[in-house]
C-alpha positions as CSV (number, residue, x, y, z in Angstrom):
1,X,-15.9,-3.6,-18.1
2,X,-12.4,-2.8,-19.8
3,X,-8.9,-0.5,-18.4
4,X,-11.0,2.4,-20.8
5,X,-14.4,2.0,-18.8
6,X,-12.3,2.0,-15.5
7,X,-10.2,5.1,-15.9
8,X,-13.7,7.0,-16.8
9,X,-14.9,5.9,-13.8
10,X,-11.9,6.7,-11.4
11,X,-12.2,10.4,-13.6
12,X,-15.9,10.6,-13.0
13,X,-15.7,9.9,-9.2
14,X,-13.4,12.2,-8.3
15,X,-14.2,15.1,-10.1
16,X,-14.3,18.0,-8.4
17,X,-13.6,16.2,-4.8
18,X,-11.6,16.7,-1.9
19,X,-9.5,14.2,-1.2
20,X,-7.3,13.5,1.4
21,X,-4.2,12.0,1.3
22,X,-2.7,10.5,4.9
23,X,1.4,9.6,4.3
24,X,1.3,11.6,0.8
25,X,5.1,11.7,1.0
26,X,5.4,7.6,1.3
27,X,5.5,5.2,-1.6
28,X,1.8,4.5,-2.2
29,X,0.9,8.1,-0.9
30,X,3.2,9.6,-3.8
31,X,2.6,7.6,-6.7
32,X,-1.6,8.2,-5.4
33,X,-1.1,11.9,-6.1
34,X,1.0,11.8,-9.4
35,X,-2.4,10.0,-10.7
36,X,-4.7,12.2,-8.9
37,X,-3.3,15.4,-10.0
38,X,-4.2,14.6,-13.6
39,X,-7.9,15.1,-12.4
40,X,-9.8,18.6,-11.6
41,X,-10.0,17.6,-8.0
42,X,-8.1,18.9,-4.5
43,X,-5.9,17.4,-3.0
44,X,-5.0,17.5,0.8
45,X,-1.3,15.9,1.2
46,X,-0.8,15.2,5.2
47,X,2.7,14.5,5.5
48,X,4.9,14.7,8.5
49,X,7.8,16.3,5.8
50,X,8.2,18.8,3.6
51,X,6.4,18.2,-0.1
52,X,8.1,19.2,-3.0
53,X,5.8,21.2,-5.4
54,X,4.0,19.4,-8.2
55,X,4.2,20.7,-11.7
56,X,1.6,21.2,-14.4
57,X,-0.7,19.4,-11.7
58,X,-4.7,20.1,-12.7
59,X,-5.4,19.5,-9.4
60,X,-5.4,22.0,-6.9
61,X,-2.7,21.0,-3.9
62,X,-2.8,21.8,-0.2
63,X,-0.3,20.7,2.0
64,X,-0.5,19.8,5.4
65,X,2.4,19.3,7.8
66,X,1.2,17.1,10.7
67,X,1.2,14.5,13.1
68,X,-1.7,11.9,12.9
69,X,-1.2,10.9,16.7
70,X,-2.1,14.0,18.0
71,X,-5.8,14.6,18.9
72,X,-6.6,18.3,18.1
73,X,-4.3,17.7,14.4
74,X,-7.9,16.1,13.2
75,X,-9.9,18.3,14.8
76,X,-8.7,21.6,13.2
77,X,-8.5,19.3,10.0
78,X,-12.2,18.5,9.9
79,X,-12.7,22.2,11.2
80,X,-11.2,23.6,8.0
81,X,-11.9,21.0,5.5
82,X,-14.9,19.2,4.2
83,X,-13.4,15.8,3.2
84,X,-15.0,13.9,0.2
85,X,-12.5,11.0,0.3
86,X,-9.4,9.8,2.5
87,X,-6.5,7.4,1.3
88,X,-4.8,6.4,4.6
89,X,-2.2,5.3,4.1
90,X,0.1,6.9,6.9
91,X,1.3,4.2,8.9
92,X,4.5,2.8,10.8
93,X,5.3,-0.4,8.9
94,X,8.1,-2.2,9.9
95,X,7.7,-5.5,11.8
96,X,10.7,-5.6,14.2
97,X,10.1,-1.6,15.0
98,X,6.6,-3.2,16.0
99,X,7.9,-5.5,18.2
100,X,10.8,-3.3,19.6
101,X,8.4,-0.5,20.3
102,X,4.6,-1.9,20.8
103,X,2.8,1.1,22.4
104,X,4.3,3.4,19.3
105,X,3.2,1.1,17.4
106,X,-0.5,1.1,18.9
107,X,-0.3,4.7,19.1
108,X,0.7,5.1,15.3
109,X,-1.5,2.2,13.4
110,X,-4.5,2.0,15.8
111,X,-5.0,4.8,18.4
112,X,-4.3,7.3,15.3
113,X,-7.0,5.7,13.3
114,X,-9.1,5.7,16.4
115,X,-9.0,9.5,16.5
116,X,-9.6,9.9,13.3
117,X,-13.0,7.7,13.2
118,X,-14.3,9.6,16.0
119,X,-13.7,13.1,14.2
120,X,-15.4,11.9,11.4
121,X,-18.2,10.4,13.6
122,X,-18.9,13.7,15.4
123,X,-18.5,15.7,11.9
124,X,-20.9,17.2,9.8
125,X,-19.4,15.0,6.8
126,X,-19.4,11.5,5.8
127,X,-16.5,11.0,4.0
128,X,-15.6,7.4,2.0
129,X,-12.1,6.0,3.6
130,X,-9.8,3.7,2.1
131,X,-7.4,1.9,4.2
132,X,-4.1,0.5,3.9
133,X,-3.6,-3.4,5.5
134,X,-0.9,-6.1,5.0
135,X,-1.6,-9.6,3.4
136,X,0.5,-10.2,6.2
137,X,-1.8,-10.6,8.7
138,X,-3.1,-13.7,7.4
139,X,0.0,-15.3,9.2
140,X,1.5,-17.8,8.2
141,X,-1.2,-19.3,5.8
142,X,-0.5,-23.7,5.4
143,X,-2.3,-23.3,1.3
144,X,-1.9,-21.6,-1.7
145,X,-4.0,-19.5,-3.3
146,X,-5.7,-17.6,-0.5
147,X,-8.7,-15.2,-0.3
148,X,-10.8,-13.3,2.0
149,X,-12.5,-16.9,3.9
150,X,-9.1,-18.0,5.2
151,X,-8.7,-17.2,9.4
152,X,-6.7,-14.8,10.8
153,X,-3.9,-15.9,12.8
154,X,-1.3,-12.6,12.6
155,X,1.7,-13.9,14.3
156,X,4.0,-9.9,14.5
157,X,2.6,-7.6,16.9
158,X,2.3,-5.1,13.6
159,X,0.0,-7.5,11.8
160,X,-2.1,-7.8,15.0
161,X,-2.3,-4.1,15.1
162,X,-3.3,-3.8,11.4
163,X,-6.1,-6.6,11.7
164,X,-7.2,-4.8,14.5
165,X,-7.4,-1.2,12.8
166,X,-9.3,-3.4,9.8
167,X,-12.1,-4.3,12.9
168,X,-12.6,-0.7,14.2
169,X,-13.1,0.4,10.5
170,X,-15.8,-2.7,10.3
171,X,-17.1,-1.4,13.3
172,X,-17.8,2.4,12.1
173,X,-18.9,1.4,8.6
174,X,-21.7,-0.9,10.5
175,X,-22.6,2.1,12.6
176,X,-23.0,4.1,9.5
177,X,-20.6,6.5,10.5
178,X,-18.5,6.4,7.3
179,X,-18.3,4.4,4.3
180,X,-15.0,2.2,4.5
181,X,-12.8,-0.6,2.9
182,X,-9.4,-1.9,3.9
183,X,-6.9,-3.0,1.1
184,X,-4.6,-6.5,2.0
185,X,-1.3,-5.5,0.0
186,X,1.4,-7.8,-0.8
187,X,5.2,-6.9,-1.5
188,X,4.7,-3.7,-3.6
189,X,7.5,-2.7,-6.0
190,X,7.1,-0.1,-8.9
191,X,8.0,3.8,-9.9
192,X,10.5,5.4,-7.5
193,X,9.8,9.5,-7.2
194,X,11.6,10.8,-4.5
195,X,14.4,10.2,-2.2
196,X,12.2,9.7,0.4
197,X,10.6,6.3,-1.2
198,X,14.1,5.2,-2.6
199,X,14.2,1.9,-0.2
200,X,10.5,1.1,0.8
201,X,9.3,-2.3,-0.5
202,X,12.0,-5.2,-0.8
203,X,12.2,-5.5,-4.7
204,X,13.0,-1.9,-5.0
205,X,16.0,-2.1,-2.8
206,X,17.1,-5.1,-4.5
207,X,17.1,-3.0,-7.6
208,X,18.9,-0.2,-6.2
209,X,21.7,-2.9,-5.0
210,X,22.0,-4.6,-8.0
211,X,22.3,-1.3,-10.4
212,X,25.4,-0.4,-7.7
213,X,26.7,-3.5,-8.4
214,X,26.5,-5.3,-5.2
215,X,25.6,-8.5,-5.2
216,X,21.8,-9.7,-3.6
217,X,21.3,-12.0,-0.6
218,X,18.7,-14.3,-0.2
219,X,17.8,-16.3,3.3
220,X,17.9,-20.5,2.9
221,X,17.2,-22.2,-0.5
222,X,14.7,-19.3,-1.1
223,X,12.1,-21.1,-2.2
224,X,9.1,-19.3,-0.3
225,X,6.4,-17.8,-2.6
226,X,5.6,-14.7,-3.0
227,X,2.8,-12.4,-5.0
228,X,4.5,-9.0,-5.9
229,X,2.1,-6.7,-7.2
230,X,3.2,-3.6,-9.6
231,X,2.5,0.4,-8.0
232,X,0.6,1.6,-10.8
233,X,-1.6,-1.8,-10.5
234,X,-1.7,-0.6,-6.3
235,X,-2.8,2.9,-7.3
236,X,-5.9,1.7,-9.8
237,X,-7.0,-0.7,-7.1
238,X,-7.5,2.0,-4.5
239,X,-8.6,4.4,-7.0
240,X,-11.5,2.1,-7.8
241,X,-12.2,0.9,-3.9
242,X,-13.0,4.7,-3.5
243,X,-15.6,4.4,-6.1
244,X,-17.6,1.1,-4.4
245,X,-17.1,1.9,-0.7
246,X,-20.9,2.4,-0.6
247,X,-21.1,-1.4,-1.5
248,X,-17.8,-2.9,0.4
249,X,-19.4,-2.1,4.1
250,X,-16.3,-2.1,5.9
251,X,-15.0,-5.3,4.2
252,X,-10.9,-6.3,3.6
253,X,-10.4,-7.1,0.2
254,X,-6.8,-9.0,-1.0
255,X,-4.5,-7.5,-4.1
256,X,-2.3,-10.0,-5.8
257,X,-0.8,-10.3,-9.4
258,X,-2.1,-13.7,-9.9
259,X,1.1,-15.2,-10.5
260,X,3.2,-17.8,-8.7
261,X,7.3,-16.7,-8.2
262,X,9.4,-17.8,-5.8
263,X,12.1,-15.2,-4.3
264,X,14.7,-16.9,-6.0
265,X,12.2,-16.3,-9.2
266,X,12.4,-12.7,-8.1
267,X,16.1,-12.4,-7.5
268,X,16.9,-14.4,-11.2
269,X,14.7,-11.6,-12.5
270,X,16.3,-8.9,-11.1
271,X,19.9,-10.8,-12.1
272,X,18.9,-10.6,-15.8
273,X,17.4,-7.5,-15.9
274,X,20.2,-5.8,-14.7
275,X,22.9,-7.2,-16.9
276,X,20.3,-6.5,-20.1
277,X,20.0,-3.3,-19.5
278,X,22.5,-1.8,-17.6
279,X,25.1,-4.2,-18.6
280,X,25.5,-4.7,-15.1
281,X,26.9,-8.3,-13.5
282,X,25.6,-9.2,-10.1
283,X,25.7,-12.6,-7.7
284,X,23.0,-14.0,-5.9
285,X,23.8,-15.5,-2.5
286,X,22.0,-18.0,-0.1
287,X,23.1,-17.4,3.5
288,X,21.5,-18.5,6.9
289,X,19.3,-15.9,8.5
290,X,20.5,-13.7,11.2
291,X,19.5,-14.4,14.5
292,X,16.1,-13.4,15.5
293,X,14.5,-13.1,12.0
294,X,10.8,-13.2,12.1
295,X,9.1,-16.5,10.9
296,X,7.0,-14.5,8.5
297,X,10.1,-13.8,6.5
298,X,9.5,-17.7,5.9
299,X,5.7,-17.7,4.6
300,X,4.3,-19.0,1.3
301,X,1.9,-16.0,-0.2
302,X,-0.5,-15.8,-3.5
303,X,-3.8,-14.0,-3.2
304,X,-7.0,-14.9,-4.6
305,X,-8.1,-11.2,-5.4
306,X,-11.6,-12.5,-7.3
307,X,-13.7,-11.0,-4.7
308,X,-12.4,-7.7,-5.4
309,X,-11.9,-8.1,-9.2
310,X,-15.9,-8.8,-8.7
311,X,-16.7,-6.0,-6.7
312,X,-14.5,-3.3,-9.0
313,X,-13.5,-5.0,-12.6
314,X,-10.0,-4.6,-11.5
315,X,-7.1,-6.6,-12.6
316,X,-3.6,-6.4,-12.7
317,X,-1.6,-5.4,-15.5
318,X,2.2,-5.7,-15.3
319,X,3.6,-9.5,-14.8
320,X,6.8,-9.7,-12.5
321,X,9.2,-8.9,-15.6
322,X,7.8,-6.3,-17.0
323,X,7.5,-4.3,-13.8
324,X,10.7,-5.2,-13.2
325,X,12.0,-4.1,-16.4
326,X,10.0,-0.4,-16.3
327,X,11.9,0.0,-13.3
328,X,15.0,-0.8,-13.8
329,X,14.8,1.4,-17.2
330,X,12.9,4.4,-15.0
331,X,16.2,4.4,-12.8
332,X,18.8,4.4,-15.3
C-alpha cells in the first residue's frame, strides 16, 4: 500500500466523524487539526487556552475550554457530544515537573485518563482512542534497535505514570469498553504554528537558538543516539492508528525514523543548516551536566517501528536533514 492508498484511507475514515481533539493547542494537538481540517469532518478542540480561528477550514470547529482533571468536564462532554474518535494527547510532559510534583502528575496523566475511560464506559458511545506515550518509558534500554518485546523498566516518575496510563487503556480495550492504541513517540521536531508550540520538542528550540545566533550546548562528548521523527510523519501515524484500532486491542506501538544520529549528528545538522540558509554562524559547545540531570538525558534510543508499519503501511518520510531544512526555511 503506497502514501496515495494511505491518505484515501485517513480521508475515508474520517469522513463525516466527530473527532475529539484533547491538548488541541499543544504541538501534536495543532499540527492534528491543520490536517484534519482539510476533511468534511468536526472537530472538538479541548484546550485549557484560547484557540485562534482556523481559516478556509472544511471541517466544522468547536471549541472547548476545559480542564481534563475535573470529573463533571467529561461528563457534560459526553452529555453533549457523541464522540466517533479521540486524539489524547493532553498531557503534562516534563520529567523534572514529574518528579517535583508527583500527585499533579498522577492527577494530570493517569487519574485524568481514568475519568475519562469511565465516561466512556458508562456512555451510550464507543468511541476509538488514540493515546499519546513516550519511547521513554522503555528506560534506559542496554541495545539498539528496539521494539515492542523489550521490558519495561521506566526509571522518571513521568514514564512510570505514562506506562501505567498505557495498562489502564489495555485494560478497557480487553473489557470491550472502547477500542484503543497507545503511540511510543520519540524526540519530535517539525512545523511550528503558534506561539504557544514555539519551544516544545528539543530540536525545535535548538533551531530557534541557532537562527538568534546563540550558540548550542550539548552535555559530555554527545555521543548518545537518538531517533527524531518528523511532525507531519507523527500526524500520518496517528491518523492511520485511528483507522486499525479495531485490530490493535489496546496494544503500544513504537514510531521511529529508522535512522541512527547521534546528538552531536543532530547539533552538526542544525550548525549547517543554519549558516546555508540563513547565513547564520553558530558554535557548538560540550559542557558537564548540571547537577541533578536525569540519567535518561543519557540513553541510547532507535525504534524498531515494523510492527506498526505491519499493522498500518506506515513509514516515515522526512530523514533528519530534510526536516531540519523544512524548518528552518518555514521559520525564516
Amino acid at each position: 500500500m503506497n502514501t496515495q492508498d494511505n491518505q484515501h484511507r485517513i480521508q475515508n475514515n474520517y469522513y463525516g466523524k466527530k473527532i475529539l481533539i484533547t491538548g488541541a493547542s499543544g504541538f501534536i494537538g495543532s499540527n492534528l487539526v491543520a490536517y484534519l481540517k482539510q476533511i468534511d469532518c468536526q472537530i472538538i478542540r479541548l484546550s485549557r487556552h484560547s484557540l485562534p480561528p482556523l481559516p478556509n477550514s472544511l471541517a466544522t470547529i468547536h471549541d472547548i475550554k476545559g480542564d481534563i482533571n475535573d470529573k463533571t468536564f467529561w461528563h457534560t462532554l459526553f452529555k453533549e457530544h457523541t464522540i466517533d474518535f479521540i486524539f489524547h494527547l493532553a498531557a503534562q510532559t516534563n520529567a523534572y515537573s514529574a518528579a517535583q510534583h508527583p500527585l499533579e502528575d498522577l492527577q494530570t496523566n493517569i487519574t485524568s485518563l481514568l475519568s475519562l475511560l469511565e465516561e466512556i464506559r458508562h456512555s451510550n458511545t464507543q468511541p476509538d482512542l488514540i493515546f499519546a506515550s513516550t519511547a521513554t518509558a522503555f528506560g534506559l534500554t542496554p541495545s539498539q534497535p528496539i521494539n515492542e518485546t523489550h521490558a519495561d523498566h521506566p526509571i522518571t516518575i513521568y514514564d512510570i505514570n505514562k506506562q501505567t496510563a498505557e495498562q489502564y487503556l489495555h485494560f478497557y480495550t480487553s473489557q470491550h469498553w472502547l477500542n484503543a492504541c497507545s503511540l511510543r513517540l520519540p524526540n519530535i521536531y517539525g512545523s511550528i504554528n503558534s506561539s504557544k508550540t514555539q519551544g516544545r520538542g528539543l530540536i525545535n528550540n535548538l533551531i530557534l537558538q541557532a537562527l538568534k545566533g546563540h550558540d548550542l550546548t550539548i552535555y559530555n562528548d554527545g555521543h548518545y543516539l537518538r531517533d527524531f521523527l518528523y511532525i507531519d510523519d507523527v500526524i500520518h501515524a496517528f491518523l492511520l492508528a485511528g483507522c486499525y484500532t479495531k485490530k490493535a486491542q489496546g496494544e503500544f506501538f513504537l514510531l521511529g525514523s529508522g535512522q541512527t544520529y547521534t546528538l552531536n549528528d543532530a547539533f552538526e545538522f542544525i550548525k549547517q543548516i543554519t549558516k546555508e540558509e540563513a547565513g547564520i554562524s553558530i558554535n557548538i559547545k560540550h559542557i558537564s551536566p548540571p547537577e541533578g540531570a536525569s540519567a535518561i538525558e543519557f540513553r541510547h534510543y532507535l525504534a524498531n517501528y515494523q510492527k506498526f508499519k505491519s499493522l498500518t503501511h506506515w513509514t516515515p518520510k522526512y530523514t533528519l536533514h530534510e526536516g531540519l531544512t523544512k524548518l528552518v526555511k518555514q521559520l525564516l
